[in-house]
Backbone as JSON, one array per atom type, in Angstrom:
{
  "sequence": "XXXXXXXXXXXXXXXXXXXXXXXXXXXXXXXXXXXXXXXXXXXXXXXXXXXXXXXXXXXXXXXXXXXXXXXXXXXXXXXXXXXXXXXXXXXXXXXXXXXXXX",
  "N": [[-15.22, -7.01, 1.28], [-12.83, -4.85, 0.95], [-12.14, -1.0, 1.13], [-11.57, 2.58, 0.11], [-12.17, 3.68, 2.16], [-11.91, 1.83, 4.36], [-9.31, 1.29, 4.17], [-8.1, 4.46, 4.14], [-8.98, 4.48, 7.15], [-7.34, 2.56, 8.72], [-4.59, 3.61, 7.87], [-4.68, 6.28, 9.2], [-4.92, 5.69, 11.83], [-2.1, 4.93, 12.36], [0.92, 5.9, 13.59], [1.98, 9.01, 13.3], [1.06, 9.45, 10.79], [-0.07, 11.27, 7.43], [-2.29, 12.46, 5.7], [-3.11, 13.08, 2.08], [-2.94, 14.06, -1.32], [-1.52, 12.59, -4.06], [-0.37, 12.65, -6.94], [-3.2, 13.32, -7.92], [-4.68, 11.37, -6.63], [-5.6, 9.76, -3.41], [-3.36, 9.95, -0.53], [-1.22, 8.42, 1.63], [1.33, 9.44, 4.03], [3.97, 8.63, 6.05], [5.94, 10.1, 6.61], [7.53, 9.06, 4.38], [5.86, 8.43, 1.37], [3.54, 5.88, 1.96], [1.81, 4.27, 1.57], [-0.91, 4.46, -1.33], [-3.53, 5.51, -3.14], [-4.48, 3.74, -6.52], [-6.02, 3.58, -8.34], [-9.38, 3.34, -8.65], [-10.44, 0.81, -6.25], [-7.57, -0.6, -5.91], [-4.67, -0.64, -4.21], [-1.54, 0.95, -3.6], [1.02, -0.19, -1.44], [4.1, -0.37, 0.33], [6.14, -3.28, 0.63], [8.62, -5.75, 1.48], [8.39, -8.23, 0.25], [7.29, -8.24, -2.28], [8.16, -9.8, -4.79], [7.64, -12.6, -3.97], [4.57, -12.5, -3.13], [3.52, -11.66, -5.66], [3.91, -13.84, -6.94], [2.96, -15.72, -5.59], [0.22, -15.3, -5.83], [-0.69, -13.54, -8.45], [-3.39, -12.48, -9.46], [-4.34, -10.72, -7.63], [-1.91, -9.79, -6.24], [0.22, -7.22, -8.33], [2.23, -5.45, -9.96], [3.47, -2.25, -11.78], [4.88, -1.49, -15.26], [5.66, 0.82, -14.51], [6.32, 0.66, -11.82], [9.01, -0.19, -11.55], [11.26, 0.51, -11.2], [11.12, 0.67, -8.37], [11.27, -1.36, -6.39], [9.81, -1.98, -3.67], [7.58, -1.25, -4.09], [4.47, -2.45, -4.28], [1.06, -3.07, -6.15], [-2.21, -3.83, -5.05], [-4.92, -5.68, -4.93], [-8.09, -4.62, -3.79], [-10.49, -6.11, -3.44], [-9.64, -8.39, -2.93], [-8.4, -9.54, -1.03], [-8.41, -10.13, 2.64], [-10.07, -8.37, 5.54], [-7.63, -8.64, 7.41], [-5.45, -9.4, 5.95], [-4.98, -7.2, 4.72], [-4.58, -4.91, 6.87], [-2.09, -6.12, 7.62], [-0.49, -5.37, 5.52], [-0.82, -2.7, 5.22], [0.1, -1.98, 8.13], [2.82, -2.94, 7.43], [3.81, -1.53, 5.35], [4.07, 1.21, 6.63], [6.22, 0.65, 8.27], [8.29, 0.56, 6.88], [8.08, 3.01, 5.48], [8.46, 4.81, 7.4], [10.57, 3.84, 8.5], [12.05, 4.63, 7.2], [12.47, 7.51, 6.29], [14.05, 8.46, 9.15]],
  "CA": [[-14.29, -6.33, 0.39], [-11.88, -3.88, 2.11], [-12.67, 0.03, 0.57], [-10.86, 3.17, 0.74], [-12.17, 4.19, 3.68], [-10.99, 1.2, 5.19], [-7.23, 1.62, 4.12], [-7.39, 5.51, 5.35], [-8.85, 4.22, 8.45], [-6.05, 1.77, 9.25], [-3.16, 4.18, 7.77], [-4.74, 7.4, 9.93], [-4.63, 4.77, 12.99], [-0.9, 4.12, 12.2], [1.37, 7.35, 14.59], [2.36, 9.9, 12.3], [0.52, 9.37, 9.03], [-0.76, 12.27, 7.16], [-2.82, 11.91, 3.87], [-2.63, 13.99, 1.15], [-3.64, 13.83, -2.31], [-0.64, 11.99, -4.53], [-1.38, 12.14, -8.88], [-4.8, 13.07, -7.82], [-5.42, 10.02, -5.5], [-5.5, 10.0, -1.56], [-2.29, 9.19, -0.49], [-0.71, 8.07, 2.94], [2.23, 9.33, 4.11], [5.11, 8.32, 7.34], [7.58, 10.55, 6.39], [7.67, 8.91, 2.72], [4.73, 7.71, 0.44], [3.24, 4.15, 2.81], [0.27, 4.08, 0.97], [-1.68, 5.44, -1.71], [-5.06, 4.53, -4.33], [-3.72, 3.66, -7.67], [-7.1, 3.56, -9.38], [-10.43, 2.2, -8.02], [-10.01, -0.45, -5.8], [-6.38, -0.79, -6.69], [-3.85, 0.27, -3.78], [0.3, 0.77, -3.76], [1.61, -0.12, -0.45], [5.57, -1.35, 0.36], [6.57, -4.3, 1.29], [9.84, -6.36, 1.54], [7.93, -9.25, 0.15], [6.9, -8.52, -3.88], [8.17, -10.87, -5.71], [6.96, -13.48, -3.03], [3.54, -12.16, -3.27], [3.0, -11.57, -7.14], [4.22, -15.13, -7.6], [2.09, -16.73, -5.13], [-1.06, -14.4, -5.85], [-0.31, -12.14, -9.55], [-4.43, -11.74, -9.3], [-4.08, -9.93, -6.2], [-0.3, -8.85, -6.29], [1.09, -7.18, -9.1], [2.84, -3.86, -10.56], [3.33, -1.79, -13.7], [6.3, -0.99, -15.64], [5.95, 2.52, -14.04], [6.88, 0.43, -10.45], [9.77, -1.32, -11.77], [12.62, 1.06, -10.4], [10.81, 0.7, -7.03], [11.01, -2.85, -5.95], [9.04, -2.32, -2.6], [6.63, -1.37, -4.31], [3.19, -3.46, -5.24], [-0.08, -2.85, -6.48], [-3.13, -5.06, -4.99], [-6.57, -5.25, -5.87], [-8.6, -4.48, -2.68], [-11.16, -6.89, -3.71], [-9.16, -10.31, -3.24], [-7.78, -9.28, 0.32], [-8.89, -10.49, 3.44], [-9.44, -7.31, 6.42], [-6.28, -8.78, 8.45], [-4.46, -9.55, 5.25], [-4.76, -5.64, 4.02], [-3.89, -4.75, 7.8], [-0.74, -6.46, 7.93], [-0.11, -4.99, 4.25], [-0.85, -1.47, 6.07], [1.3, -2.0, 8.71], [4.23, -3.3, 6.97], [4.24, -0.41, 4.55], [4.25, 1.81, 7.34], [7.05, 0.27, 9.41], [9.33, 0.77, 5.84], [8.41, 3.97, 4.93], [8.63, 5.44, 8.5], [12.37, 3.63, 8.85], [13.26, 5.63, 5.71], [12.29, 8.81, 6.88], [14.13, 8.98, 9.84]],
  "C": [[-13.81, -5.04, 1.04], [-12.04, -2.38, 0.59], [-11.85, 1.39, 1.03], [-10.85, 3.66, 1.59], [-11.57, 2.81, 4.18], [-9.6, 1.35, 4.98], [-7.44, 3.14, 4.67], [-7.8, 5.53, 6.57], [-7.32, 3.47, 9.18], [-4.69, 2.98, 9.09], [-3.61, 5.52, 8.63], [-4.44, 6.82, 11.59], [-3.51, 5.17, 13.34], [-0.17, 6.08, 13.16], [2.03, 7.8, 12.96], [2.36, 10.05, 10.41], [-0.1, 10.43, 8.77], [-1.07, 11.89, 5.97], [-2.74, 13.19, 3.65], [-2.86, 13.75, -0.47], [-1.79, 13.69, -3.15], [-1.07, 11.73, -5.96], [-2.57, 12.09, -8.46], [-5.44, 12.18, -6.9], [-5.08, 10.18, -4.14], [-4.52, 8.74, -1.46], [-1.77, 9.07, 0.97], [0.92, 8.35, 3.33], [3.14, 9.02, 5.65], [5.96, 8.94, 7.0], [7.83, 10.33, 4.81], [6.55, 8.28, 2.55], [4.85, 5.85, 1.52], [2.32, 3.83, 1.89], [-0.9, 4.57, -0.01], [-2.54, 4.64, -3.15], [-4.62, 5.11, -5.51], [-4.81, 4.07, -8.4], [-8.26, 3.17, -8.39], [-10.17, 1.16, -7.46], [-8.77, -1.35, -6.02], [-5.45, 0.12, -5.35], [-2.5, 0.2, -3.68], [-0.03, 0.73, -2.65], [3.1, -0.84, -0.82], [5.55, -2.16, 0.93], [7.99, -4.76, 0.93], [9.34, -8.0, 0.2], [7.19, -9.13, -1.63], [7.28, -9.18, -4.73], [7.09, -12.03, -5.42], [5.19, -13.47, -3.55], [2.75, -11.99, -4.57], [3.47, -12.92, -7.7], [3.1, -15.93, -7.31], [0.35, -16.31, -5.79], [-0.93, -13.55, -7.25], [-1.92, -12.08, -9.91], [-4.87, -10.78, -8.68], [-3.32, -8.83, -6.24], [0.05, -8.11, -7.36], [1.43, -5.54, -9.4], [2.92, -3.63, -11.94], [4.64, -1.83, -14.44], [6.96, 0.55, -14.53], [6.36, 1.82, -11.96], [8.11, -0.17, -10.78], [11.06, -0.67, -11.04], [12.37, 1.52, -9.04], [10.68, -0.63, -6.36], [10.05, -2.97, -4.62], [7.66, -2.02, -2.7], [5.46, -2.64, -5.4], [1.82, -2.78, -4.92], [-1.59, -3.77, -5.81], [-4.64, -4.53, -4.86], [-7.09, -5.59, -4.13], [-9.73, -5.31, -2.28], [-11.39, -8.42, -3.66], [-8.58, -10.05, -1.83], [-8.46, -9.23, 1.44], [-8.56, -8.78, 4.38], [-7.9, -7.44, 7.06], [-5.53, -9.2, 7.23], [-4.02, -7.96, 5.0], [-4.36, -4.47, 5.34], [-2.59, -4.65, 8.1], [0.22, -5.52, 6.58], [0.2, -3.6, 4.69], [0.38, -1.52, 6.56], [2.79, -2.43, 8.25], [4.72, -2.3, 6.29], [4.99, 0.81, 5.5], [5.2, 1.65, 7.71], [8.4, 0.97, 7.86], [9.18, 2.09, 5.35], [9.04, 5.47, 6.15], [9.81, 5.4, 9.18], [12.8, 4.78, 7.75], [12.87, 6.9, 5.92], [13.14, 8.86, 8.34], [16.06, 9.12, 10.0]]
}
């Protein structure tokens, strides 16, 4: 089961991430919000891919009302996610929040 030290390992990895505390929770940033712990074992990252993902997976995948005027954003439970699935999840966030910053 992947833990928040493992997500701010991977997102401190990632070039030019700085954390930072976001509504109280340790948050990841590239320039804009990549990454940050929703609740307990609960983390937002972006992707291109949320619908996709809360269709195939809505145990895993899903969002609140309070994500709804953010489409790249999703919610996933840290608990149902393989290390190299929550990797790629990492890195993808990164690559989108680090285009939009520049």
């Amino acid at each position: 089961m992947a833990t928040e030290k493992d997500v701010r390992g991977l997102c401190l990895s990632l070039p030019g991430v700085t954390e930072r505390l976001s509504w109280g929770q340790p948050a990841w940033f590239a320039g804009t919000l990549m990454a940050r712990i929703w609740e307990d074992g609960v983390l937002t990252v972006k992707t291109r891919e949320r619908d996709v993902l809360a269709g195939a997976d809505p145990e895993t995948f899903f969002w609140t009302p309070h994500h709804d005027r953010s489409p790249n954003l999703v919610l996933v439970r840290l608990d149902r996610v393989t290390d190299d699935e929550l990797r790629e999840l990492v890195q993808e966030s990164h690559r989108i929040a680090s285009r939009r910053h520049r």
